[in-house]
C-alpha positions as CSV (number, residue, x, y, z in Angstrom):
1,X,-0.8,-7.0,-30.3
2,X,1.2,-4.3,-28.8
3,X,2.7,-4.7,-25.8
4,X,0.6,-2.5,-22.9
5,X,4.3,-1.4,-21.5
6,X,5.0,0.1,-25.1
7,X,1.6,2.3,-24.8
8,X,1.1,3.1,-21.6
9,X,2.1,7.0,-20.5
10,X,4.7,7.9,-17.7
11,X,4.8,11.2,-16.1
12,X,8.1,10.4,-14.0
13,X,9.5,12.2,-11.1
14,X,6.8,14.6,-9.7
15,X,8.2,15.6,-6.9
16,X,5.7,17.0,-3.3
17,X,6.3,18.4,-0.3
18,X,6.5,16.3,3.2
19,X,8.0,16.9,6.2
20,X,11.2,18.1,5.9
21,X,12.0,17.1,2.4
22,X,10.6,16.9,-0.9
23,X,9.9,13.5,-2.7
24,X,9.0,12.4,-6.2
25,X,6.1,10.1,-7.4
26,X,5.5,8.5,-10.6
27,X,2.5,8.9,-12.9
28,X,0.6,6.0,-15.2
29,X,-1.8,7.1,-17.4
30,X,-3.7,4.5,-19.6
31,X,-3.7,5.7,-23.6
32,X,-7.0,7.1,-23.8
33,X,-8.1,8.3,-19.9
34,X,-12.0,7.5,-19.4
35,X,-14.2,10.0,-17.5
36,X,-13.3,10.2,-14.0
37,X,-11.4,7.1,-13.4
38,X,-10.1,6.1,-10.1
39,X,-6.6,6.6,-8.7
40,X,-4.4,3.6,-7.8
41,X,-1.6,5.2,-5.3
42,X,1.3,2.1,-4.7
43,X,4.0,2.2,-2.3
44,X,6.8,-0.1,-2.8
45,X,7.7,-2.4,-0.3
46,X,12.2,-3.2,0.5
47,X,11.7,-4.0,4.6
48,X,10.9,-0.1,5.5
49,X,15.0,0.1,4.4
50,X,15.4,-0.5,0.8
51,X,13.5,-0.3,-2.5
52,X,12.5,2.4,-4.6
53,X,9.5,3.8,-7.0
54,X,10.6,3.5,-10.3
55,X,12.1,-0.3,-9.9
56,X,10.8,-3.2,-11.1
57,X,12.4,-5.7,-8.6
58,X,10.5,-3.9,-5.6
59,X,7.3,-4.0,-8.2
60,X,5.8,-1.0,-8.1
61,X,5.9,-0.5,-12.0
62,X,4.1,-3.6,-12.4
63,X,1.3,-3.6,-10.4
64,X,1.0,-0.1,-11.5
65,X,0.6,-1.0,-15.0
66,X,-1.8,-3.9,-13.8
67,X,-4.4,-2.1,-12.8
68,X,-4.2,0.6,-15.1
69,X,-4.4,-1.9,-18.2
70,X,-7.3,-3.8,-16.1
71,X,-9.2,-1.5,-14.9
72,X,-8.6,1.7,-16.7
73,X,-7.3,3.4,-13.5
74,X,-4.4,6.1,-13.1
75,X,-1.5,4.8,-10.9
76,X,0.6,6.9,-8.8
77,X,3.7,5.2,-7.5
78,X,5.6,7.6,-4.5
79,X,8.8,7.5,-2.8
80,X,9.5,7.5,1.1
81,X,12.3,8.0,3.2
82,X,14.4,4.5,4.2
83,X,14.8,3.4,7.2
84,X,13.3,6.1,9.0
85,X,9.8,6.1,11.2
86,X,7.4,7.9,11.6
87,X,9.0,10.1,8.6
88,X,7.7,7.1,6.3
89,X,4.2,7.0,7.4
90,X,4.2,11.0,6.9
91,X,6.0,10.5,3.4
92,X,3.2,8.3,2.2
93,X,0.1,10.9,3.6
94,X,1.8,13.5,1.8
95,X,1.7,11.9,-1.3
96,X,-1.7,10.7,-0.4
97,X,-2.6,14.2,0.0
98,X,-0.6,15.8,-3.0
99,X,-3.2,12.8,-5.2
100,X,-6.1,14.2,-3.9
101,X,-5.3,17.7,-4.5
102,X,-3.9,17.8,-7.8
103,X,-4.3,14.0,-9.5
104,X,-7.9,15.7,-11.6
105,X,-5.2,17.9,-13.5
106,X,-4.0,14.6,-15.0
107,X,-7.6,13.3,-15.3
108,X,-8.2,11.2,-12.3
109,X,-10.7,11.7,-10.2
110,X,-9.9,12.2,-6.8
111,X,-12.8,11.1,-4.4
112,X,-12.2,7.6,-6.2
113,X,-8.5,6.9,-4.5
114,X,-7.3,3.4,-3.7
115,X,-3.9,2.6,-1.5
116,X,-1.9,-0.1,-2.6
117,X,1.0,-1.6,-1.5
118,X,3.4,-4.7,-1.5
119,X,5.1,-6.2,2.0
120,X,6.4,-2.9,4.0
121,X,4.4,-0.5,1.8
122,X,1.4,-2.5,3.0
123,X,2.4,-2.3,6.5
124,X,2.8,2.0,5.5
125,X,-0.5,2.3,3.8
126,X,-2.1,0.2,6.3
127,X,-1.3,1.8,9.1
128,X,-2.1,5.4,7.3
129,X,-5.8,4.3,7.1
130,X,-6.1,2.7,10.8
131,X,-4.7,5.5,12.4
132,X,-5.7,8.2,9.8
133,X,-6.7,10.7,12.1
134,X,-3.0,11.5,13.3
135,X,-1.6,11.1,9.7
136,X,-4.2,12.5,7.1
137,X,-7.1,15.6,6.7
138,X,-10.6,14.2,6.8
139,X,-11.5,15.4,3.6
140,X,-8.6,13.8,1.8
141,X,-9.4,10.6,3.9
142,X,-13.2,10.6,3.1
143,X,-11.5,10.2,-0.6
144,X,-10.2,6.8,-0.2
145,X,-12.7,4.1,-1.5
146,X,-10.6,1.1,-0.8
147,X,-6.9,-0.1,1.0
148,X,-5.4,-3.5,-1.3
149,X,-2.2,-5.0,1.0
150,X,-0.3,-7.7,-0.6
151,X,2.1,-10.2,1.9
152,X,1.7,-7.3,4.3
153,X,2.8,-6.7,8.3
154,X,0.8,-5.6,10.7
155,X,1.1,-6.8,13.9
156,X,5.0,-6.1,15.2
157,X,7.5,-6.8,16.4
158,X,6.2,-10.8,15.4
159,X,4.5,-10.9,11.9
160,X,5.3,-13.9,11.3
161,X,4.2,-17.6,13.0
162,X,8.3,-18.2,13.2
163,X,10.3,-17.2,16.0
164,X,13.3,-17.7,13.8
165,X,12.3,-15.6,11.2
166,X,11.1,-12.9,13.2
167,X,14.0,-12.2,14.8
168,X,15.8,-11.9,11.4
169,X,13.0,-9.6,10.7
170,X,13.6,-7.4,13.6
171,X,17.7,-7.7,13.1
172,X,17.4,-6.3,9.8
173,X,14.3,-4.3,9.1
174,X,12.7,-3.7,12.5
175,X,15.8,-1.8,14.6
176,X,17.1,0.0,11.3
177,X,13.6,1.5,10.9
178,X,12.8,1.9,14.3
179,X,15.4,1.8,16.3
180,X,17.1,-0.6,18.3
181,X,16.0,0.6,21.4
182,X,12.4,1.4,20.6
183,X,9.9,1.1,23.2
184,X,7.1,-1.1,23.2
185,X,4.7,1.6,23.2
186,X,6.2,2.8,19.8
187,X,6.0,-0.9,18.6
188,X,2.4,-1.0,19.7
189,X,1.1,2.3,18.0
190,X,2.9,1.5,14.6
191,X,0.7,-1.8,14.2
192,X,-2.0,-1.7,12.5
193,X,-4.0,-4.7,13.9
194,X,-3.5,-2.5,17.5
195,X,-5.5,0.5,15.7
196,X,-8.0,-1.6,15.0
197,X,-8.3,-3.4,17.8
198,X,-8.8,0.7,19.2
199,X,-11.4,1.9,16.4
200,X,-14.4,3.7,17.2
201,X,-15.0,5.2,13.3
202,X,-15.4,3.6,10.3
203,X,-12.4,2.2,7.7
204,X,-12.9,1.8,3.6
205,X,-13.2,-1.5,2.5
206,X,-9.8,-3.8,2.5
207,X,-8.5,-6.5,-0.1
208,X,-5.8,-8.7,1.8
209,X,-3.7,-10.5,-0.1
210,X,-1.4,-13.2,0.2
211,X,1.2,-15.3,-1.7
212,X,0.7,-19.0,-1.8
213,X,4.3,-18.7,-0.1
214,X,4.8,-16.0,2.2
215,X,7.7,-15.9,4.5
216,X,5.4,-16.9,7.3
217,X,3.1,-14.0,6.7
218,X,-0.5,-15.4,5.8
219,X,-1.0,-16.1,9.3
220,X,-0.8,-12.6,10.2
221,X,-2.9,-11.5,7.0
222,X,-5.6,-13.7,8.2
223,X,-5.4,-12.5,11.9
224,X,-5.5,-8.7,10.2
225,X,-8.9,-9.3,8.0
226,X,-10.1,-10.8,11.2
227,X,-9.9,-8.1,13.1
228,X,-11.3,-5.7,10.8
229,X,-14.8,-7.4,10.5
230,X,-14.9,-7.9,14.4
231,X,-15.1,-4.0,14.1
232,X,-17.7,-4.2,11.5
233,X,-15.1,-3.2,8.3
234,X,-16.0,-4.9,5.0
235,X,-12.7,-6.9,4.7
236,X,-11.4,-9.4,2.4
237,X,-8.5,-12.1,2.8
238,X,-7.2,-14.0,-0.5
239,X,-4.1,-16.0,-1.4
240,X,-3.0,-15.7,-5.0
241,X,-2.1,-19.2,-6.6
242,X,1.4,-20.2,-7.6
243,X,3.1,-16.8,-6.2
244,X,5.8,-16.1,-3.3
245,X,6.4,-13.1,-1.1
246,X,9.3,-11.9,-4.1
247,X,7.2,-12.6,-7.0
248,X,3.6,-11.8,-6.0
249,X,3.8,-7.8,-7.5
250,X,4.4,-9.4,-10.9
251,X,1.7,-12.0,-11.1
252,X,-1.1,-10.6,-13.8
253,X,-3.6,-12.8,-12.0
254,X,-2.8,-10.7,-9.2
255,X,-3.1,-7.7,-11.3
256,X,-6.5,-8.7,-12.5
257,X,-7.6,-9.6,-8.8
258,X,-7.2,-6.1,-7.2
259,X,-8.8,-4.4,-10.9
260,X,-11.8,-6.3,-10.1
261,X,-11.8,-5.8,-6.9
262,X,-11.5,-1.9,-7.0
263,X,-14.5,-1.7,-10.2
264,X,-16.4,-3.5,-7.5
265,X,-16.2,-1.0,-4.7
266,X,-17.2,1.7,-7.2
267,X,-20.5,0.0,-8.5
């Protein structure tokens, strides 16, 4: 049987416009593209500083060929700017936006789009949904169906339940990002759990995901979901069996958890 890397389609490079600058996203087709199929967009994850679209050790490739080989969806991996808030944030609604205006050229359909992400691209895509209404047009918003965050942050500057660990966090991926001497306000309004703790409209539907092993992060996963369905958002947590925070985006259980998960929210 041939490999699905060997017959999926890659339209690589496409670059949009965002603030400022101009970055490039990744297409995944399946072989054969079913009537409107949804749209998978991933962002990579690298600690807001590092990473990239097209590499397979920050795993966008691979959960982008996941759930197109598992649930027939077109993927859409995009590129941000490193190290460098809110420009991130407005990287990812760009590309958000460039998906729902021009993915059906490619044969997607664009009121069936899903975010995706893995560790900071979580923490990007989440926060783009809570606090939509600064980053995104309502009618590309209305468009999302569904938000999937694997080993995610989204309470900061303390993800994790380890005071060593998140003070390495904030040495080197907090400051670079933010800055050293951010204030706590700025801290505040780029968490995601403080959006929802502040939300009045409604949210799609979340998947949470976690790695049996996870830096410390499940806690704050948990917390997250929580939060979400005290506001009345349908909202999922899940850890994924025999994974850790490095090697979750590569696990084909979790590849098959997410495609079922999105063919749900479309039934």
């Amino acid at each position: 049987m041939q490999r699905t890397q060997r017959v999926l389609k890659r339209i690589k490079n496409v670059p949009f416009p965002t603030t400022g600058t101009t970055q490039k996203l990744d297409i995944y087709l399946p072989p054969t593209v079913a009537p409107s199929p949804p749209v998978v967009i991933q962002i990579h994850g690298g600690g807001w500083v590092r990473g990239k679209k097209d590499s397979w050790f920050y795993g966008a490739p691979s959960m982008c060929r996941g759930v197109v080989k598992h649930c027939g969806a077109l993927a859409v991996a995009g590129s941000y700017q490193l190290a460098a808030y809110p420009q991130n944030v407005q990287d990812v609604a760009a590309c958000v936006t460039w998906v729902a205006n021009n993915i059906n050229k490619h044969g997607g359909d664009p009121s069936k789009i899903f975010l995706m992400g893995h560790s900071a691209g979580s923490h990007l895509i989440a926060l783009l949904a809570c606090d939509h209404a600064r980053w995104l047009h309502p009618t590309v918003f209305q468009n999302i169906k569904g938000v999937i965050c694997v080993s995610g942050l989204y309470t900061l500057p303390n993800p994790t339940t380890s005071a060593l660990r998140n003070r390495v966090f904030q040495e080197m991926y907090l400051h670079p990002t933010f800055g050293r001497q951010n204030s706590s306000e700025l801290i505040k309004t780029a968490s995601p759990t403080w959006h929802v703790s502040q939300l009045q409209g409604e949210l799609p539907p979340f998947l949470v995901l976690n790695a049996a092993t996870d830096l410390g992060l499940e806690t704050d996963g948990k917390n997250f979901v929580a939060a979400l369905q005290k506001k009345n958002v349908k909202a999922t947590w899940k850890r994924v069996p025999l994974t850790a925070h490095a090697t979750i985006k590569y696990s084909s259980n979790l590849h098959r958890i997410c495609s079922a998960w999105i063919k749900q929210q479309l039934l």
